[in-house]
N, C-alpha and C positions, 0 to 999 in steps of 0.2 A: 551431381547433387542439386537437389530444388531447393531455390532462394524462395521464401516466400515474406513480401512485404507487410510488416508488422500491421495490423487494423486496429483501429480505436473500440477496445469494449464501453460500449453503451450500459445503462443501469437495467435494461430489456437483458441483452446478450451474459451481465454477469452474472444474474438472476438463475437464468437458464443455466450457464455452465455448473455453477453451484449446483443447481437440481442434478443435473445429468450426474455430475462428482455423487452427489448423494447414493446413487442406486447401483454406483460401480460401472457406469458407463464411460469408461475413461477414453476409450478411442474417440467417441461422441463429445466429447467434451472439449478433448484436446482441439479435433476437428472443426469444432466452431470457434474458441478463442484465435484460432489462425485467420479462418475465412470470415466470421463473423457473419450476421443478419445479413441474408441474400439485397442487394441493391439493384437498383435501375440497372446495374453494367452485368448484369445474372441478366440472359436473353428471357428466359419464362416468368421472371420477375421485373420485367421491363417496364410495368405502370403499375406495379406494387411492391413499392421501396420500405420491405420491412424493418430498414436499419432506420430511414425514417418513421415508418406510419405504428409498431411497436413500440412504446413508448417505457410501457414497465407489464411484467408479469405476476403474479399472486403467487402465494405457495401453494407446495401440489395440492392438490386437494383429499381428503380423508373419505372417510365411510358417511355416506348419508341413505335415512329411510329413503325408500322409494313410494314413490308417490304414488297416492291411486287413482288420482283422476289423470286423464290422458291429454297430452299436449294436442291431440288432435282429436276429434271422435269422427270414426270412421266407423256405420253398423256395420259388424259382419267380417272384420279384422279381424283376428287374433293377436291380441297385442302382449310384447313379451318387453319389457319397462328394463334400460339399464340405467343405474344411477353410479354417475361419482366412477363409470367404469365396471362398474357390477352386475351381472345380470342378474333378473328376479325370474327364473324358471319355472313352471307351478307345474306342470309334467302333464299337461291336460295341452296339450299341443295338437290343431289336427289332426286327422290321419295324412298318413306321407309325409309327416315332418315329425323330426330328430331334431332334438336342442340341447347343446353340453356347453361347456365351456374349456378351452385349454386354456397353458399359461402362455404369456408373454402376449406379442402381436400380432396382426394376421400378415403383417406386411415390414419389410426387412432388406428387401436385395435392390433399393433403388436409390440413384443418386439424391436425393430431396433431403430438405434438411426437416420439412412438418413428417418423412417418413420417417429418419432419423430418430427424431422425438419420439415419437410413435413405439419406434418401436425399442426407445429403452426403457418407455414409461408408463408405457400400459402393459398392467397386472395381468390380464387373463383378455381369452376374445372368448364371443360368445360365437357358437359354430350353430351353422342349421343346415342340414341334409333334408335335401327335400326332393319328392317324388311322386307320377302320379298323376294324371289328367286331370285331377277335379278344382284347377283354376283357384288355389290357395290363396288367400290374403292376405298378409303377417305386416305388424304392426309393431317396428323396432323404435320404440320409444326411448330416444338417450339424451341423459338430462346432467346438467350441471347442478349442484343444489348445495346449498349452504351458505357461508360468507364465499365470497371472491375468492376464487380455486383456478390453477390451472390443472386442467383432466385431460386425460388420454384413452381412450378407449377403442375397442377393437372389434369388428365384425367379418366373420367369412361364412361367405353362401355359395352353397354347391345346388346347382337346379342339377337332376341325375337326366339321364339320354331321355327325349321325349317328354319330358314333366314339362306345366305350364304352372305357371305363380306369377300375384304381384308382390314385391315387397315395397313398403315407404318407410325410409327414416327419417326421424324429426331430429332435430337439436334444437334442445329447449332448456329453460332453470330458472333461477331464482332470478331475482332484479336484483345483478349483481354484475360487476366490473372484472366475469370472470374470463379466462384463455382456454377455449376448448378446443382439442383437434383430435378428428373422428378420421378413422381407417375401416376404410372397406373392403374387402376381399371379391370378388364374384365371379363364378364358375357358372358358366353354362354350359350343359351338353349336347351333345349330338342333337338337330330334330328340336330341341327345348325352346319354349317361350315365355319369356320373359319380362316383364315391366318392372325397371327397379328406380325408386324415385328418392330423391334429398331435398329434405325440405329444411331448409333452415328458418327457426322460428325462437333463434334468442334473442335475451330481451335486450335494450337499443343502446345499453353499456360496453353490452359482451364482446367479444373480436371471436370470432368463430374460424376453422379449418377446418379443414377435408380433406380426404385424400381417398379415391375410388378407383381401386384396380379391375378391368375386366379381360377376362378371357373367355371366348365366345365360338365353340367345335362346329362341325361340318353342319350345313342346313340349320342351323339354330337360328332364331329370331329373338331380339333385345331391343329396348327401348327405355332410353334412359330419362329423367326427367329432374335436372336440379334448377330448385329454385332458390333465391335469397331472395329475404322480403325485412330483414330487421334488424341484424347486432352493425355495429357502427363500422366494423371492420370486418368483411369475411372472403375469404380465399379458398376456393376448391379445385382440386387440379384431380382430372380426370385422365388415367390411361387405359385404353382400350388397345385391346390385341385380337383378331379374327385369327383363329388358327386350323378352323377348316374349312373345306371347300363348299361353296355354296351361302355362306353364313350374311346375313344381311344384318346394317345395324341402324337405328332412328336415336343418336342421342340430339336431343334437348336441353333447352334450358330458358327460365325467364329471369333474371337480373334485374330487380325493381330496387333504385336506390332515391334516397329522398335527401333531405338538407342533414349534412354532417357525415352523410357515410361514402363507403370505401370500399366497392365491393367488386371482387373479380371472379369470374370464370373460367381457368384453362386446360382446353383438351389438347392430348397427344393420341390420334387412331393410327394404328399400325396395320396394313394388310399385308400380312404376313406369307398370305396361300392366295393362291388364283382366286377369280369366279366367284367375289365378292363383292358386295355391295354397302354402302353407306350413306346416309343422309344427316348427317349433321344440321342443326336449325337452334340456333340463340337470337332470342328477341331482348332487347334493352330500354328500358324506360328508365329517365334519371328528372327527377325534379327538384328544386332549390338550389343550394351550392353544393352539389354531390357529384363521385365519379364512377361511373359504371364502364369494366374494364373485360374486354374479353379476348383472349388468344387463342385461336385452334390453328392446328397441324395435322393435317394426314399425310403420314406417310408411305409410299407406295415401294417394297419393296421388289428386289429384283425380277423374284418367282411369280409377284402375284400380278402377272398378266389378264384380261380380261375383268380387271378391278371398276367396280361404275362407282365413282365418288363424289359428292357433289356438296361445298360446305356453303353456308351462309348465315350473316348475323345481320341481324336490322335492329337497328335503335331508332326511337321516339326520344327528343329531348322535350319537356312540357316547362322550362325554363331557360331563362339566358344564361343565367350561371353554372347550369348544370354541363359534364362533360358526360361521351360516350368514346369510348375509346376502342379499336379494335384491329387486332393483326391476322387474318386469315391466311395461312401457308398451304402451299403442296410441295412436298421432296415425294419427286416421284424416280424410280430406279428401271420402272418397266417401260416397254414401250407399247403395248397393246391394250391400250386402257382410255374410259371414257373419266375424265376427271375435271372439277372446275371449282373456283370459292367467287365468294362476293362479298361486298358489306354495303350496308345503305344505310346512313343517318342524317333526320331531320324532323321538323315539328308536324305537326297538325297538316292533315291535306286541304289548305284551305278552302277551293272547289266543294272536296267533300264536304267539310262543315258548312259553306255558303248555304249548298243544294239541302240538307236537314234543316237549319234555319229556316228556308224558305217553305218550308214545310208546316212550318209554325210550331216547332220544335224546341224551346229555349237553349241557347248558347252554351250554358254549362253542361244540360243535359245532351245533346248534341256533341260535346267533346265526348265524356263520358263512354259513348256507344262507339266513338270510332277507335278511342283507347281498347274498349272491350275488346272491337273487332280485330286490333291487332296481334291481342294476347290469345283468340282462339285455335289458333293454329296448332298453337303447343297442348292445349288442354282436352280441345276435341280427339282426339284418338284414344282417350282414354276409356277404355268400355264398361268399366267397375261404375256404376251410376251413385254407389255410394260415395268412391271415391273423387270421384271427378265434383259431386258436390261439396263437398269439403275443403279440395281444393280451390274451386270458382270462389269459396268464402274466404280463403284467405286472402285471394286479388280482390273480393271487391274489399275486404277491410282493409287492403294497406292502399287502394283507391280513393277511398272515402274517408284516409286519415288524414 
């Protein structure tokens, strides 16, 4: 028989129980009034103590219009807007993409408690089958809107054998004090290539989630790319699985937190099959009193010998007060594998701003360029020239804020 020692419900966790009670999610419910808000003593929640940094949640949130201007403009997207967890389909979808919606969520069979949520709480996911060489752009616009709402909403993407797409999602809403947590599904096939990008862009009240599953078949190429740049609180935890042979992966990420926020990163990569390859790369910038927080893990299991893995995060702190925080792991099972992590944090190189100065270069503008040239790493591969500008605009605005 399992003792399990009583936890103190918070005004956050009773909130929650209540909602999950609400929709018939009694396993869900039970499950958290036990365990409660993941803490420091949760290993993946290690420097994001939701029992502290959670404070209170909104009511779920209801039906809102959807909006027609776009949280991001990107020419040449095809942008398909969910609001409130709804998608807005207009059935004028490129060619080689299929866009439906089921019920419930895309994601369900994993210990997590934002998947949990997820998936008692979100109504329908919005599905897109996609296929076809002609380098697709879609434009999943998911928005929080109204008063102060906690939403749940669901996304699954199937790239089919050989198709090439980018996808970007935004999380964006009203200037409101809402709790958003987005799930993502993502299939790649055989051969397929892929760039799938998260962008969070709620506004500076919000506490934002994520949760991004991938699976990635023989010879397929992915490149992931999550950014946070704005809600006060946000958390994305990314799992990746390689499950055929050959398959290479580039995820990413930039982590830009400023005075007040709370923002973490964490990946779990699995190579699952031989004869794979990965490159992980998180760059962190934190300024005023903020905490920019990042965890990755590759795991190398038994089979997948011949695995080339190589993780690294570099943080820039542009403050004293600010922290960077970072645990890079290997569990590796194989023994014929080239494998290695790093981390590197610290300020300004001063050399390098010296040698700009001396150039006759002003000091601010001089920082500036060496900040840019940190961030390029992540942004340059990006070969959509629409997209990649859009995205440069959003670094240089939370730059220039």
């Amino acid at each position: 028989m399992s003792i399990h020692t009583p936890v103190r419900i918070g005004p956050a966790e009773a909130k929650l129980i209540e909602q999950l009670g609400s929709v018939g999610a009694t396993a869900a419910a039970e499950r958290l009034s036990v365990i409660g808000l993941p803490t420091r003593k949760v290993e993946n929640y290690h420097y994001t103590d939701l029992k502290l940094l959670l404070r209170a949640v909104p009511e779920l949130a209801g039906a809102e219009k959807a909006m027609s201007e776009p949280a991001l403009r990107i020419p040449g997207a095809h942008r398909i807007p969910m609001t409130n967890g709804v998608a807005d389909i207009d059935g004028n979808e490129p060619a080689g993409v299929v866009a439906t919606t089921v019920k419930g969520s895309a994601l369900s069979e994993r210990d997590d408690l934002l998947v949990r949520l997820n998936a008692a709480l979100a109504a329908e996911t919005l599905k897109l089958e996609i296929s076809g060489e002609q380098a697709t752009v879609l434009h999943i616009d998911r928005r929080t809107e109204g008063d102060a709402a906690h939403m749940n909403d669901s996304v699954h993407v199937f790239l089919a054998d050989g198709g090439k797409a980018t996808v970007i999602e935004t999380f964006s809403g009203t200037d409101e004090t809402h709790l958003s947590n987005h799930a993502s599904y993502v299939a790649v096939g055989k051969g397929a290539e892929l760039t799938h990008i998260l962008l969070d862009l709620s506004p500076a009240r919000a506490t934002n989630f994520a949760v991004a599953e991938y699976h990635v078949a023989a010879n397929a190429r992915i490149r992931t790319i999550t950014i946070h740049v704005s809600s006060v609180l946000s958390r994305t935890n990314l799992y990746a699985r390689f499950e055929g042979e050959g398959a290479h992966g580039d995820f990413t990420g930039l982590n830009l937190v400023t005075e007040g926020q709370h923002s973490d990163i964490t990946l779990e990569l699995r190579h699952a099959v031989p004869k794979c390859s990965s490159k992980p790369l998180y760059k962190q910038i934190a300024r005023g009193r903020s905490v920019g927080a990042f965890q990755g893990k590759i795991i190398v299991e038994r089979d997948a010998q011949k695995t080339d893995a190589k993780l690294m995060m570099q943080g820039l702190m542009l403050s004293d007060d600010a922290q960077i925080l970072s645990k890079p792991e290997l569990e590796i099972f194989a023994d014929d594998v080239v494998c290695g992590h790093g981390s590197t944090v610290g300020a300004l190189d001063e050399d390098s701003l010296f040698y700009l100065m001396s150039r006759g270069i002003p000091k601010a503008v001089a920082e500036s360029m060496l900040v840019r040239g940190f961030l390029e790493e992540v942004l340059d591969p990006i070969e959509n020239e629409a997209l990649h500008e859009a995205l440069e605009g959003v670094v240089e605005k939370w730059l220039l804020a």
